[in-house]
C-alpha positions in Angstrom: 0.0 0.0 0.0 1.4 3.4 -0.5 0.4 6.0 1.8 1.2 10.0 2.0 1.2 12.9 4.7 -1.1 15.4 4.6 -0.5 18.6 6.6 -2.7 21.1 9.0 -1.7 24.0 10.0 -4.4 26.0 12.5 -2.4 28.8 12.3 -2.8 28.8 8.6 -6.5 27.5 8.4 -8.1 27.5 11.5 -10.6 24.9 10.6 -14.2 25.9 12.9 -15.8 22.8 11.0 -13.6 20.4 12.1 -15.7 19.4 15.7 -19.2 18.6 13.6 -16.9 16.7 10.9 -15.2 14.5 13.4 -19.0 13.6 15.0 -20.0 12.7 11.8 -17.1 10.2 10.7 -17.4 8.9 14.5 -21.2 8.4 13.3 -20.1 6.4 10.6 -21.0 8.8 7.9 -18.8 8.9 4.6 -17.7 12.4 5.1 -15.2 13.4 1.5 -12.7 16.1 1.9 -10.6 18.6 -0.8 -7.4 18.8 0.3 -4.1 20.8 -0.8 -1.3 17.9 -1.7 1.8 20.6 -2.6 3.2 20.1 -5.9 2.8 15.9 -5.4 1.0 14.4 -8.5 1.8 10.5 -7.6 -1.1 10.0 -5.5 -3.8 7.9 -6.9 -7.2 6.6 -6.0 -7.0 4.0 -3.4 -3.6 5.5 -1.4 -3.9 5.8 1.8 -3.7 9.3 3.8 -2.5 10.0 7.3 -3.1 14.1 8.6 -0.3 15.6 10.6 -1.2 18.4 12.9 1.7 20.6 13.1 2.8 24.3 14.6 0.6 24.4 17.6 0.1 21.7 20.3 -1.5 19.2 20.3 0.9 18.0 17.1 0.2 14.6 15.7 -1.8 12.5 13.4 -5.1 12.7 13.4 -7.3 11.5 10.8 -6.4 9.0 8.1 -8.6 8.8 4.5 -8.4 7.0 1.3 -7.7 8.6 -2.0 -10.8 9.1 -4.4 -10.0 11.2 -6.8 -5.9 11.8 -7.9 -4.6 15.4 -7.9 -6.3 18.0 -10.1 -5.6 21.6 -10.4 -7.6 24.2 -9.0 -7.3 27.6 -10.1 -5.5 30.1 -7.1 -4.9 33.5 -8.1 -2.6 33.8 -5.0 -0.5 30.9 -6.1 2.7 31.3 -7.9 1.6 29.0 -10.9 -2.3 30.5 -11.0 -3.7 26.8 -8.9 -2.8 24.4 -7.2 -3.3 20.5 -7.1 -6.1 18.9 -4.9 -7.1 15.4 -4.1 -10.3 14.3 -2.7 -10.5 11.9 -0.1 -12.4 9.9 2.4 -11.9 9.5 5.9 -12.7 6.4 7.7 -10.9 8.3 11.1 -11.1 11.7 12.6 -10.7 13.1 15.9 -11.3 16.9 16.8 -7.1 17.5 16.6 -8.4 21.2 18.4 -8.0 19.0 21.8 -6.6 15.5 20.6 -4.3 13.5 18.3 -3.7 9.6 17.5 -0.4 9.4 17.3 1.4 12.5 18.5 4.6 14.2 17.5 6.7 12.7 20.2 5.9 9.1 19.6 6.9 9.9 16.4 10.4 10.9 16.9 11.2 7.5 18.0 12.0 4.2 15.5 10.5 3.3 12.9 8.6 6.3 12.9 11.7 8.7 13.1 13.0 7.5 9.4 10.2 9.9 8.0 10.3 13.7 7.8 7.1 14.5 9.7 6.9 18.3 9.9 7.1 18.9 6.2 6.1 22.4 4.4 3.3 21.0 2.3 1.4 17.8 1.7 1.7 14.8 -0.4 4.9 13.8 1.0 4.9 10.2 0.7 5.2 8.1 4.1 8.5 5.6 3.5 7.0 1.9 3.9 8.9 1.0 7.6 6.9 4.2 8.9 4.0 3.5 7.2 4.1 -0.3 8.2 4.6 1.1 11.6 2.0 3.9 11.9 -0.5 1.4 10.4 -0.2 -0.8 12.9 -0.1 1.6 15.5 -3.2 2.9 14.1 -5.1 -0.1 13.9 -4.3 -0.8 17.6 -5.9 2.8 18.7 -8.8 3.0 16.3 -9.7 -0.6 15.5 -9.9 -2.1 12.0 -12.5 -1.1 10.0 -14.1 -1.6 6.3 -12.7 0.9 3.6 -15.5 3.6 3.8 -17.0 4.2 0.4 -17.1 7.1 -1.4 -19.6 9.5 -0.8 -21.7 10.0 -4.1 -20.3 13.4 -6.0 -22.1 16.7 -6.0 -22.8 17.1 -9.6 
């Protein structure tokens, strides 16, 4: 499986939404997300996503998704190229990272987990396969296993 990083930043978006979205995944809804993925085009439908708080406390991972729809570009004025590439996703876990993470930063500066770069600049980094073994795991063990969430239908 490959699986990539995604990034939040409150101090850069500070997210209000993010409480009623984490009630409904924990409801079992199939709740889809846009999100930024950097300048990364190699991730495709399928992939699995992991979503790093960083820059304010708590830091960690705290939701994980699967890939529905590979990066496209959406037009940004403010960007230096005029857009920027999105994917859409699908969680199948969420917490409200305002007051909790999974996995936090610190457990992740030991091994396995300290073979990866976790505080990148942007996402789409892609997680190297003895953290993502590992973090996978871990994951499992805090969240429980659970079925592949289907994709929500699209809003055409």
């Amino acid at each position: 499986m490959t699986a990539f990083l995604l990034i939040w930043s409150p101090k850069k978006w500070p997210w209000p939404e993010l409480p009623d979205v984490a009630r409904r995944v924990a409801a079992g809804d199939a709740v889809a997300d846009v999100w930024g993925c950097g300048t990364a085009r190699g991730l495709l439908p399928g992939d699995r996503v992991f979503v790093h708080r960083v820059a304010q406390e708590p830091k960690g991972v705290f939701a994980s998704g699967w890939v529905t729809r590979a990066p496209y570009e959406v037009p940004d004025a403010g960007a230096r190229r005029g857009y920027r590439l999105c994917i859409d996703f699908v969680y199948d876990w969420l917490v409200d990272a305002h007051t909790q993470v999974v996995v936090t930063r610190e457990e992740l500066r030991s091994h396995p987990f300290s073979v990866q770069t976790w505080d990148a600049q942007m996402s789409g980094t892609l997680i190297k396969p003895m953290a993502e073994g590992a973090l996978e795991k871990l994951w499992t063990a805090r969240t429980g296993r659970r079925a592949r969430p289907p994709a929500p239908p699209s809003a055409t």
